[in-house]
N, C-alpha and C positions, 0 to 999 in steps of 0.2 A: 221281552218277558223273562222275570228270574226262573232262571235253572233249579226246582227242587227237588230231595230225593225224598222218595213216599214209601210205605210200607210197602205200595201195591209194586213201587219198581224193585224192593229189595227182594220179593220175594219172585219175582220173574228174573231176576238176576241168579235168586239160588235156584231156581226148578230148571231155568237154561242153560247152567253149569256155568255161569259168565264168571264165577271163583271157582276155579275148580283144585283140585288138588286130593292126592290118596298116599297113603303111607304104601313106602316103596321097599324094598330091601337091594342092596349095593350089591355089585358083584361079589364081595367076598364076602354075602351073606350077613352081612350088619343091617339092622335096620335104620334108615332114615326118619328123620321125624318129618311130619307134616306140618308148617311152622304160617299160621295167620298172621300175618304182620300188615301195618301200619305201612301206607302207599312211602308215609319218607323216608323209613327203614331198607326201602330197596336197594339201596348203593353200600350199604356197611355190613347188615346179615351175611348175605351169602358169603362177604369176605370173613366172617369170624366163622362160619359154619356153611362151606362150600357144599356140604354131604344131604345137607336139608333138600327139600322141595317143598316151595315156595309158596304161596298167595298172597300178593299186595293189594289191597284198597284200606276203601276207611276203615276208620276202625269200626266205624257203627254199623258198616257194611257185616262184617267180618262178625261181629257180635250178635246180631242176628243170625246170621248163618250157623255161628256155633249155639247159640240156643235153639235153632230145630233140629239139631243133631248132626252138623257137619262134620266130616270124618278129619278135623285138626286133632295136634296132638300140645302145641303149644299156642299161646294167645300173647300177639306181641303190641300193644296198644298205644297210642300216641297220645292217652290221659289215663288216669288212675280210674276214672270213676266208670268206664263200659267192664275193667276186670273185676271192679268191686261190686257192680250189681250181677256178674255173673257169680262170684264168689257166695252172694249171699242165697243165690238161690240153688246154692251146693255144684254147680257146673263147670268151677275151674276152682284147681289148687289155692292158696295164697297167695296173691298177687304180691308180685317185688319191683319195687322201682330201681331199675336200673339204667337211666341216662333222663338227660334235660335239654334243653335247647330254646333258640329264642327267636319271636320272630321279628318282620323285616318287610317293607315294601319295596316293592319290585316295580322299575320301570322301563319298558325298553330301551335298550342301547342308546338310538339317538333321542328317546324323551321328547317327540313330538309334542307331550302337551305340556311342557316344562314345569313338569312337578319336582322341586327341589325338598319339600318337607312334608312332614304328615300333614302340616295345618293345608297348604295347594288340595288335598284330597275330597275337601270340601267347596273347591269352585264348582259353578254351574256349567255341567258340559262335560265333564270329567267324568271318562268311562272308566269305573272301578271295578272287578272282578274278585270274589272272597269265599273264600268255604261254605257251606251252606251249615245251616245253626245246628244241624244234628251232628255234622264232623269235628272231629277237638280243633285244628285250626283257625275252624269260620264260630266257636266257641271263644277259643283263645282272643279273635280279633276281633268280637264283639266287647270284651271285657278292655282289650286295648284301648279302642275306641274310646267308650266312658270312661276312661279315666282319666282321657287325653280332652275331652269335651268333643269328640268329633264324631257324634251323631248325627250330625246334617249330612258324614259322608255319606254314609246307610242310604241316602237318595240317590246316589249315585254308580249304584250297584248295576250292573247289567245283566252280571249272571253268578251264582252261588253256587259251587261244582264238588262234585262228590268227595273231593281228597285234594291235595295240595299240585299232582300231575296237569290235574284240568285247570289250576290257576296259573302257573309255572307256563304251559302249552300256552293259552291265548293270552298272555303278555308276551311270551316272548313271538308271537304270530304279528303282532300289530292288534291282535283284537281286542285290543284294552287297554287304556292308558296309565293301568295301573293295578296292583293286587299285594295281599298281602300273603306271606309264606314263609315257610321257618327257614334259619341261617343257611338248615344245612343244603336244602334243597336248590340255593345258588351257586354251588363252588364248582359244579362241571359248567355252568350256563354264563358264564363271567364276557363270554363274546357275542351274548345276545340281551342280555339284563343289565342293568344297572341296581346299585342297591341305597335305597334312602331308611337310616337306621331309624327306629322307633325307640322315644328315650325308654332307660334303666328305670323309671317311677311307674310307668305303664305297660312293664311285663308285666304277664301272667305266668306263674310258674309250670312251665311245659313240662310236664313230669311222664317219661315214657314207662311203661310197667306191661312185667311180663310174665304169665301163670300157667303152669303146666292145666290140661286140660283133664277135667274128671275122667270122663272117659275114654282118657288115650286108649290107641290103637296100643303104642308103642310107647309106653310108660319112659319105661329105662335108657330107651334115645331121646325124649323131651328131658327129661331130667337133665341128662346128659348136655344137651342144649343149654339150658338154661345156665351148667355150671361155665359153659365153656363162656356165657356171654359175660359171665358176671368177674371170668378169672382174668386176670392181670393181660393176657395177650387180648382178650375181649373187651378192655378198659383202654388199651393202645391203640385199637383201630376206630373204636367208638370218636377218640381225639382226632387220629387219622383224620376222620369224617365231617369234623365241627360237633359231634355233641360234647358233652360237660359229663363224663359219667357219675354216676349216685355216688354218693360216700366220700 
């Protein structure tokens, strides 16, 4: 049975702190920003801004949370459109697109069930693993899909996981014969995944975007965040990572 995320688990995720995170201040009395980000941002942030404290999940996860009043102070999203409907209902700064990225099917190393291309993803028997449709990922990979004609994969779904971790985790377990996930989330896992690219006609433009939050704790540390990710050493590590920074 597919794996989906419901209102009912997002909010027993916020009232059981399963995000948790508080605006901290450093030893030398600086303050920290509290930074929601996006589960594939986990491996690049802390290296452009070690000083944050953190919370990775979805982004939808993350968006809900900051609409009932979650104490972030930045909103780091893996689609433009969760900071623009917060934006419009006055709850986060302007939203700035700052990086892109692409994604990519994943199959384990030895490819037991010898998927060589996106069209194999449509045999019968083919355990597929993908974002679940609220996440920008398992969004991203449904638009992939149609536009590639491989909507008969969509049958072969076993489970839809809240953020690109849960797809990443059971392909590389054996528990899936395959899944789909952005570039950047394979460059530490290269000794457990294999990667099958998805053509250049059926991206969707992965546009990551990042908005200080109306009611920071800590205004002038998120700000401060934001300029650090969007400055030229924050443009360096982004590449570092495999994303494509904005501009």
């Amino acid at each position: 049975m597919r794996a989906r995320s419901t209102v009912a688990v997002l909010s027993a995720v916020l009232l059981s702190g399963g995000v948790t995170a508080c605006s901290r201040t450093a030893a030398d009395g600086a303050q920290r920003p509290t930074v929601y980000a996006a589960a594939s941002l986990a491996g690049v942030l802390p290296a452009i801004a070690p000083e944050a404290t953190y919370s990775f999940a979805g982004s939808d996860q993350l968006a809900f949370q900051i609409a009932q009043g979650a104490p972030a102070d930045v909103f780091a999203s893996a689609n433009a459109r969760y900071p623009e409907e917060l934006h419009a209902r006055g709850l986060v700064e302007t939203p700035v697109v700052f990086a892109y990225n692409a994604l990519v099917v994943i199959v384990p190393r030895a490819n037991p069930a010898a998927i060589d291309s996106t069209d194999d993803l449509t045999r019968p028997g083919i355990r597929l693993v993908m974002g679940d449709r609220t996440v920008p990922v398992g969004e991203y990979t449904r638009t992939a899909f149609a536009r590639l004609g491989l909507q008969a994969a969509l049958r072969n779904v076993v489970s839809e996981e809240p953020d690109v971790r849960g797809v990443v985790a059971k392909v590389a377990l054996g528990e899936a014969d395959a899944g789909v996930v952005y570039r950047t989330d394979v460059l530490g896992e290269r000794r457990r995944l294999r990667v099958i690219p998805i053509p250049q006609r059926a991206q969707p433009a992965v546009a990551y975007t990042v908005a200080v939050i109306a009611s920071a704790r800590n205004p002038s540390a998120a700000r401060a965040f934001v300029r650090r990710l969007l400055s030229p050493d924050g443009r360096r590590r982004l590449i570092g990572h495999g994303f494509r920074p904005a501009g």
